[in-house]
PAGU-295046 format. One line per field, with one value per residue (C-alpha): residue in three letters; chain; z, x, y. Coordinates in Angstrom, 3 decimals, always signed. Each point is the difference from the previous one (the first is absolute). Example, Ala and Ser with C-alpha at 12.3 -4.5 7.8 and 13.67 -1.06 7.14 Angstrom:
2
res	[ALA / SER]
chain	[A / A]
pz	[+7.800 / -0.660]
px	[+12.300 / +1.370]
py	[-4.500 / +3.440]
***
This chain:
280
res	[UNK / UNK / UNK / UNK / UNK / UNK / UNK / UNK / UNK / UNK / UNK / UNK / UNK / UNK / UNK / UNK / UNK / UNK / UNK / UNK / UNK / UNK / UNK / UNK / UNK / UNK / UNK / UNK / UNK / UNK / UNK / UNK / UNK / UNK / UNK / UNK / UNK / UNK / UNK / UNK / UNK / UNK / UNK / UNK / UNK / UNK / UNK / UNK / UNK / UNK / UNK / UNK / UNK / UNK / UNK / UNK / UNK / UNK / UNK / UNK / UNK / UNK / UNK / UNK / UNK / UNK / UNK / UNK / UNK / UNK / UNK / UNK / UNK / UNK / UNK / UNK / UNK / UNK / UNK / UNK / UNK / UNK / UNK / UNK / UNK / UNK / UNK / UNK / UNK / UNK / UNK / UNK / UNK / UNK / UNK / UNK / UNK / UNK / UNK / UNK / UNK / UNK / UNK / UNK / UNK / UNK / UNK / UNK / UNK / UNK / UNK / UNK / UNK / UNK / UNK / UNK / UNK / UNK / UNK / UNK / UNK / UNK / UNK / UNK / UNK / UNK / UNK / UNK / UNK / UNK / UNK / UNK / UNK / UNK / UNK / UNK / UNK / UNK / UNK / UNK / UNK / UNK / UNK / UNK / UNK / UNK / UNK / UNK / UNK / UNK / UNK / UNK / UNK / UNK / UNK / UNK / UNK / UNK / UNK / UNK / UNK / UNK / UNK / UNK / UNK / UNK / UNK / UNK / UNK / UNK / UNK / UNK / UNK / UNK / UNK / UNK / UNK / UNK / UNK / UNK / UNK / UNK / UNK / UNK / UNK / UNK / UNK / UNK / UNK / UNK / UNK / UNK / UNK / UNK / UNK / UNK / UNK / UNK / UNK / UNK / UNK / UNK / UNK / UNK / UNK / UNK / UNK / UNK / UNK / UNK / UNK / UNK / UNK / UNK / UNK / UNK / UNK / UNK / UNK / UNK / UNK / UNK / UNK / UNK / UNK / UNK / UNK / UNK / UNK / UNK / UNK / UNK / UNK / UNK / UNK / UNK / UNK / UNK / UNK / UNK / UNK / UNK / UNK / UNK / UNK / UNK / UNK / UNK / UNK / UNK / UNK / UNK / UNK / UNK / UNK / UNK / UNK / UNK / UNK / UNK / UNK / UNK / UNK / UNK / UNK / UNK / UNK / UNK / UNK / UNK / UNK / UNK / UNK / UNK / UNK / UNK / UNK / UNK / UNK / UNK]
chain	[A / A / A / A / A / A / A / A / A / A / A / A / A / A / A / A / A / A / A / A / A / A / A / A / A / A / A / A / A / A / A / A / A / A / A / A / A / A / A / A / A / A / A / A / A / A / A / A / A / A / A / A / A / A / A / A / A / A / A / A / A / A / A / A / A / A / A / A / A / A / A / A / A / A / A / A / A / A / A / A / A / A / A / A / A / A / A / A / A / A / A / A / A / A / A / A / A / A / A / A / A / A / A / A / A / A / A / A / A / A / A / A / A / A / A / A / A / A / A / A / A / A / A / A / A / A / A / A / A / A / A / A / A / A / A / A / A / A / A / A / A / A / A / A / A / A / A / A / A / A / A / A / A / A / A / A / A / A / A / A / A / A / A / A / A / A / A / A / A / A / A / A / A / A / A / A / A / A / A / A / A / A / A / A / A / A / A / A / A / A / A / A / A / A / A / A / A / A / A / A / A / A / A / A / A / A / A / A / A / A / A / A / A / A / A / A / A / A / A / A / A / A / A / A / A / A / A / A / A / A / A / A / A / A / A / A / A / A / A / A / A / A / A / A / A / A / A / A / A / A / A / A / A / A / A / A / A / A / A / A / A / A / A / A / A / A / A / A / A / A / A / A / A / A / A / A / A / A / A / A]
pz	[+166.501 / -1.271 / +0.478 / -2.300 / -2.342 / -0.467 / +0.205 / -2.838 / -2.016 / +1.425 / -1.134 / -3.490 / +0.198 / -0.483 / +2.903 / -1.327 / -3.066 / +0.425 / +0.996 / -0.319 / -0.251 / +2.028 / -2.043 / +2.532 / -1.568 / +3.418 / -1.018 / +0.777 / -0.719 / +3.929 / +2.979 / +1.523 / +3.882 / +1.340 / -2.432 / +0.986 / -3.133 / -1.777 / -2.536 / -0.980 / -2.319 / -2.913 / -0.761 / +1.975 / -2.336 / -2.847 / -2.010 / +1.035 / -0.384 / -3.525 / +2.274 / +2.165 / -3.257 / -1.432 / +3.351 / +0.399 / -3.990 / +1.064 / +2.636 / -2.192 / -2.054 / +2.867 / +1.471 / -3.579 / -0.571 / +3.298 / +0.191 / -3.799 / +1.576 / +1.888 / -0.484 / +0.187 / +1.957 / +1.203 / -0.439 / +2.107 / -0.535 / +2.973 / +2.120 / +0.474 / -2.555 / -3.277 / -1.952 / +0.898 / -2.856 / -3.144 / -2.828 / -2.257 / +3.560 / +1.123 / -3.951 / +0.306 / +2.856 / -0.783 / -3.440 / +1.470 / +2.160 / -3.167 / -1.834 / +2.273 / +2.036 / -1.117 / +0.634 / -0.708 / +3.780 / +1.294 / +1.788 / +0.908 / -0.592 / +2.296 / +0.133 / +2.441 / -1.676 / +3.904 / +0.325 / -2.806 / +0.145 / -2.133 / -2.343 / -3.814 / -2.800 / -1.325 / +2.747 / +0.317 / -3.683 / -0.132 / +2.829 / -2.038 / -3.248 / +2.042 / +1.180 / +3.363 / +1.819 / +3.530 / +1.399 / +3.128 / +0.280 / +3.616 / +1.937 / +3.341 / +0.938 / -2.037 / +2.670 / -1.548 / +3.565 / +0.179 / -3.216 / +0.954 / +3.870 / -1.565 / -2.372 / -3.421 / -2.446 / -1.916 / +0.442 / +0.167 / -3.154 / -1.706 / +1.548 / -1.635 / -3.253 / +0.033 / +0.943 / -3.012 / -2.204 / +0.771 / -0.539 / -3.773 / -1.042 / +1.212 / +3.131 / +1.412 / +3.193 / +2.472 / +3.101 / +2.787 / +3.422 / +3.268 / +3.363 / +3.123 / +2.744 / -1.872 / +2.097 / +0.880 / -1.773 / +1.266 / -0.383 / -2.010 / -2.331 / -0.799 / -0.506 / -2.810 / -1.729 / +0.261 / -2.066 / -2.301 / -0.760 / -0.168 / -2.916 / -1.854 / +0.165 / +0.214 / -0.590 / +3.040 / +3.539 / +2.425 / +3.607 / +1.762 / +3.676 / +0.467 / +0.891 / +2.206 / -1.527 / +1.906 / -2.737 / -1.658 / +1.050 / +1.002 / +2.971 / +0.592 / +0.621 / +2.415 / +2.326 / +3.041 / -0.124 / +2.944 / -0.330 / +3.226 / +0.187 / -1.287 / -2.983 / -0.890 / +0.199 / -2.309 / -2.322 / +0.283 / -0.405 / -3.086 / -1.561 / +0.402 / -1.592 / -2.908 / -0.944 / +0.947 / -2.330 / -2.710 / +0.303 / -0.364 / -2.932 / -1.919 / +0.774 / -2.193 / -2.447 / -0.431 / +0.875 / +2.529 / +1.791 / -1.590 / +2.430 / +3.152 / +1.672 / +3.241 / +0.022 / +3.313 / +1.668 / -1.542 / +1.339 / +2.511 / -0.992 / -2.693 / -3.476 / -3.976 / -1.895 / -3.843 / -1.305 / -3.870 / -2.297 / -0.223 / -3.525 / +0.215]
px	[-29.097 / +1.650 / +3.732 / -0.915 / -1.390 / +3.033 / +2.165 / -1.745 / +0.943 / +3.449 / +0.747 / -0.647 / +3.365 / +3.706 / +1.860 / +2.854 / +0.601 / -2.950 / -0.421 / -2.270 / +0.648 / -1.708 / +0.149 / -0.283 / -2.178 / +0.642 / -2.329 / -3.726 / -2.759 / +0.390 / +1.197 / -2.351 / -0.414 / +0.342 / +2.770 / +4.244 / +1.001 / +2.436 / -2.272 / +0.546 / -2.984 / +0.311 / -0.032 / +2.905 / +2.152 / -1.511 / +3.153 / +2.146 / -2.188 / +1.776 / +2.839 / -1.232 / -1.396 / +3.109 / +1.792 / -2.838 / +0.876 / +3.724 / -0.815 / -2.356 / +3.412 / +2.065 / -2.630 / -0.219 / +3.465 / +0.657 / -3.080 / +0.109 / +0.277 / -3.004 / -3.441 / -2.652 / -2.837 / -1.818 / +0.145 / -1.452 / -0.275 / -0.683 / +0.472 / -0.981 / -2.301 / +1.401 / -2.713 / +1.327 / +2.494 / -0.839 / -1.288 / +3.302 / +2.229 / -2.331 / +0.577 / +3.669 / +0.764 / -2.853 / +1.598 / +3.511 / -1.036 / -1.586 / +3.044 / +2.768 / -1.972 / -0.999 / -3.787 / -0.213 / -0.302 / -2.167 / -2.675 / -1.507 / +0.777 / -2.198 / +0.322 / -1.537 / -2.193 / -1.074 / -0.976 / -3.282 / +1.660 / +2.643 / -1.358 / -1.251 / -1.102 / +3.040 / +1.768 / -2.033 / +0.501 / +3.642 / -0.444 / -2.141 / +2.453 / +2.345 / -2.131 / +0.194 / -2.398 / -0.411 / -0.955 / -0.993 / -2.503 / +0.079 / -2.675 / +0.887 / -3.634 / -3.298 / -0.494 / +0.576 / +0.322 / +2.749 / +2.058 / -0.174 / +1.339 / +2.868 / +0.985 / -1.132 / -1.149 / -2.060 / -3.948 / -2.249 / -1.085 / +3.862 / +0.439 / -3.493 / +1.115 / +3.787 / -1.093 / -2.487 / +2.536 / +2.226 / -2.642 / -1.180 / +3.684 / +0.428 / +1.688 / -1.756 / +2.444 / -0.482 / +0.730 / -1.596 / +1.829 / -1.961 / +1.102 / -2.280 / +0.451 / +0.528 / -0.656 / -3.620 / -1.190 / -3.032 / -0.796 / -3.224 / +2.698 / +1.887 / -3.153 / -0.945 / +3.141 / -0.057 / -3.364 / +1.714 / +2.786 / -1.936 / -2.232 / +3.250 / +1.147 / +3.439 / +2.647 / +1.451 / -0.589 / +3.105 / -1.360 / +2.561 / -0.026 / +1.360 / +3.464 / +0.866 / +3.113 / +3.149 / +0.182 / -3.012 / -2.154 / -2.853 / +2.497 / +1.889 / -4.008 / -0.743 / +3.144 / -1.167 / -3.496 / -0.998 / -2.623 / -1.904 / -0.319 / -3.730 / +1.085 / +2.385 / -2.283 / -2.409 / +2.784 / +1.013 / -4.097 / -0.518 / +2.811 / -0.439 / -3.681 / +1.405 / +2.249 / -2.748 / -2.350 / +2.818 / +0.536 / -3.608 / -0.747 / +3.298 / -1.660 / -2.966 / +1.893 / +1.759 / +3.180 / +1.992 / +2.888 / +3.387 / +2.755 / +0.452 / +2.248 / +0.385 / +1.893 / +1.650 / -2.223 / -3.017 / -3.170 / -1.619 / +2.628 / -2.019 / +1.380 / -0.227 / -1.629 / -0.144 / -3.371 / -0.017 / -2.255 / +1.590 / +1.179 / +1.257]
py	[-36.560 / +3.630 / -2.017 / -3.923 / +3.141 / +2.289 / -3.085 / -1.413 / +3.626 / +0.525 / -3.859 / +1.440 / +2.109 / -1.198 / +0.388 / -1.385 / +2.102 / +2.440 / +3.226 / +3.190 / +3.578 / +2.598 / +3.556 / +3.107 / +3.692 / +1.682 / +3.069 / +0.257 / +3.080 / +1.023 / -1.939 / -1.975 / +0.634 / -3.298 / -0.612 / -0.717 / -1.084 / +1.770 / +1.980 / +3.405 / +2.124 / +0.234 / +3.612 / +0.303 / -1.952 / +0.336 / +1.291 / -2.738 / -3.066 / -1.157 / +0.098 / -2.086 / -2.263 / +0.052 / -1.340 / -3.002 / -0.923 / -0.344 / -2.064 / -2.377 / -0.356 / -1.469 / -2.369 / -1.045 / -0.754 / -1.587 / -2.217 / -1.385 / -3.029 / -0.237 / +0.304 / +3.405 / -1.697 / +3.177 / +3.820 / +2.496 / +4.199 / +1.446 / +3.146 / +2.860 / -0.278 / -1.367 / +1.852 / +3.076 / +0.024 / +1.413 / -2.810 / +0.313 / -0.225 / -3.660 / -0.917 / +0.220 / -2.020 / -3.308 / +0.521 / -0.227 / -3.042 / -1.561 / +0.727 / -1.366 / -2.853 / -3.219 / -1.131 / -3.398 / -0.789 / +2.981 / -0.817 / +3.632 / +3.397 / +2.325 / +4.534 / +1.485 / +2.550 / +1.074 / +3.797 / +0.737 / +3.690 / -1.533 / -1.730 / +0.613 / -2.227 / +1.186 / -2.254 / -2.790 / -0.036 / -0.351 / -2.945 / -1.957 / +0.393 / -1.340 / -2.745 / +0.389 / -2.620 / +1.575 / +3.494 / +1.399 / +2.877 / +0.960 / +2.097 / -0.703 / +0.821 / +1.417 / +2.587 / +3.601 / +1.292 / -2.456 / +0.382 / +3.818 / -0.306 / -2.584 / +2.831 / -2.266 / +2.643 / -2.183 / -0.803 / -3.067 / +0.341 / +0.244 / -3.348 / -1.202 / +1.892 / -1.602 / -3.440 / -0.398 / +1.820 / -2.736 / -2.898 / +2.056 / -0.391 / -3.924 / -0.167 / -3.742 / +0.528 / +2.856 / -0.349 / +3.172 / +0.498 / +1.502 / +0.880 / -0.941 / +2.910 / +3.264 / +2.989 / +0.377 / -2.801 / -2.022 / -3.706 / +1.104 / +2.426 / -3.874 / -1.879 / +3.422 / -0.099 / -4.364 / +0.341 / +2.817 / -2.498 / -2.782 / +1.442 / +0.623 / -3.391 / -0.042 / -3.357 / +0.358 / +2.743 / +0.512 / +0.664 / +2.071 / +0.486 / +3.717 / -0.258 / +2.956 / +0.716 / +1.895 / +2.976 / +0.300 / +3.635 / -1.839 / -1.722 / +3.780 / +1.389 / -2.863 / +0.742 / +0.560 / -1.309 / -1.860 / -2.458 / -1.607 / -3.385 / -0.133 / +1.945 / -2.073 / -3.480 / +1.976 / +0.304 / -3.574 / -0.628 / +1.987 / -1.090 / -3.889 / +0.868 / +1.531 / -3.535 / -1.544 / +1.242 / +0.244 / -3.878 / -0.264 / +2.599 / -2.016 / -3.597 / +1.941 / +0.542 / -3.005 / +1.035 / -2.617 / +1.507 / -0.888 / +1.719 / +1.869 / +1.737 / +2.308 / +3.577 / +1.525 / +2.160 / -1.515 / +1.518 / -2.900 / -2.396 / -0.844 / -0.982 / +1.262 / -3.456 / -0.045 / -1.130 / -1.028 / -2.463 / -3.423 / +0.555 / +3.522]
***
């Protein structure tokens, strides 16, 4: 069912003459723990982010010139956390795309808003100018005990106050990732944050599986942990009850799964499955 369904969107794209362009922010607020990709915070850098604009805008140039050609079918800004750059520095480089791509044949162009630590009206404001159709607002989970062992400085109620920021200014396609088996979380802690999400009523929910990955902190603090055999079939338990009752809380909502994929060292073996409304 998920496969005749993504075939029936990938068939949209040209694979002849088509291609899409992925555009990497690799700066966040703070590093999340379970997190290996390469993402540095913000503060850190903060001096040599035009740099770092300046470098992705030279790059835009080439793929430009060498791909006239062809046809833009899909753009994604991701990261990191996209929205960590300053308005005038996200301005510059949609502006830059706008200026030296053709859209005639662009079928989506999606940012990845992510962290609500990092965004302002400001930002989403500068999105919508630019007409960008998707972006993701990404909890991970509405537990504040959560968000606070991950290391996400941001509350409950900044995603709440982000997320209908983003809906007052227009955006009609927001997509909202979670992860099923953060540390200490309970099947009853899913179900709570399923009926959080579900009030907000987002276009489309990404269920992640947590992927213990090699250099993220929260894989360095479990080095050496030894789990019996009983612990780990609760694990494998809990976690199975979490999809579960994603699967059902997106069937609620009207979302049908669209894609999924598995990770290396996926917790359970499970998988990550996109849930979105048939239009969106």
């Amino acid at each position: 069912e998920v496969a005749k369904r993504e075939k029936a969107l990938l068939e949209q794209l040209d694979y002849e003459n088509g291609y899409s362009i992925y555009i990497g922010i690799p700066f966040c607020p703070t590093t999340c723990s379970y997190c290996s990709f390469t993402s540095y915070p913000i503060h850190s850098w903060k001096n040599r982010v035009d740099e770092y604009v300046d470098a992705v805008c030279k790059e835009l140039e080439y793929i430009a010139s060498v791909s006239k050609d062809k046809k833009l079918n899909t753009v994604y800004m991701g990261g990191g956390t996209p929205t960590t750059l300053e308005p005038e520095q996200m301005d510059r480089i949609l502006t830059h795309l706008e200026t030296h791509f053709s859209f005639d044949d662009l079928k989506e162009i999606s940012v990845e808003a992510g962290r609500p630590d990092s965004i302002t009206r400001e930002k989403l404001e500068v999105l919508k100018a630019h007409n960008i159709g998707r972006i993701s607002i990404n909890p991970q989970t509405m537990q504040q005990k959560t968000l606070d062992i991950i290391g996400r400085r941001h509350t409950v109620e900044d995603i709440r106050r982000v997320y209908a920021m983003a809906r007052e200014i227009g955006f009609d396609n927001i997509n909202m990732d979670l992860i099923a088996g953060l540390p200490e979380e309970t099947e009853d802690d899913m179900r709570d944050t399923l009926k959080q999400i579900k009030e907000m009523a987002p276009d489309s929910l990404t269920v992640h599986a947590l992927a213990m990955k090699r250099a993220s902190r929260l894989t360095q603090e479990q080095k050496g942990k030894v789990h019996d055999a009983n612990e780990e079939g609760e694990i494998a338990h809990t976690l199975s009850a979490m999809i579960e009752l994603a699967s059902d809380y997106a069937n609620e909502m009207d979302l049908v799964p669209y894609y999924l994929y598995r990770q290396k060292n996926i917790a359970g073996n499970f998988e990550n499955v996109g849930y979105a409304k048939v239009d969106k």
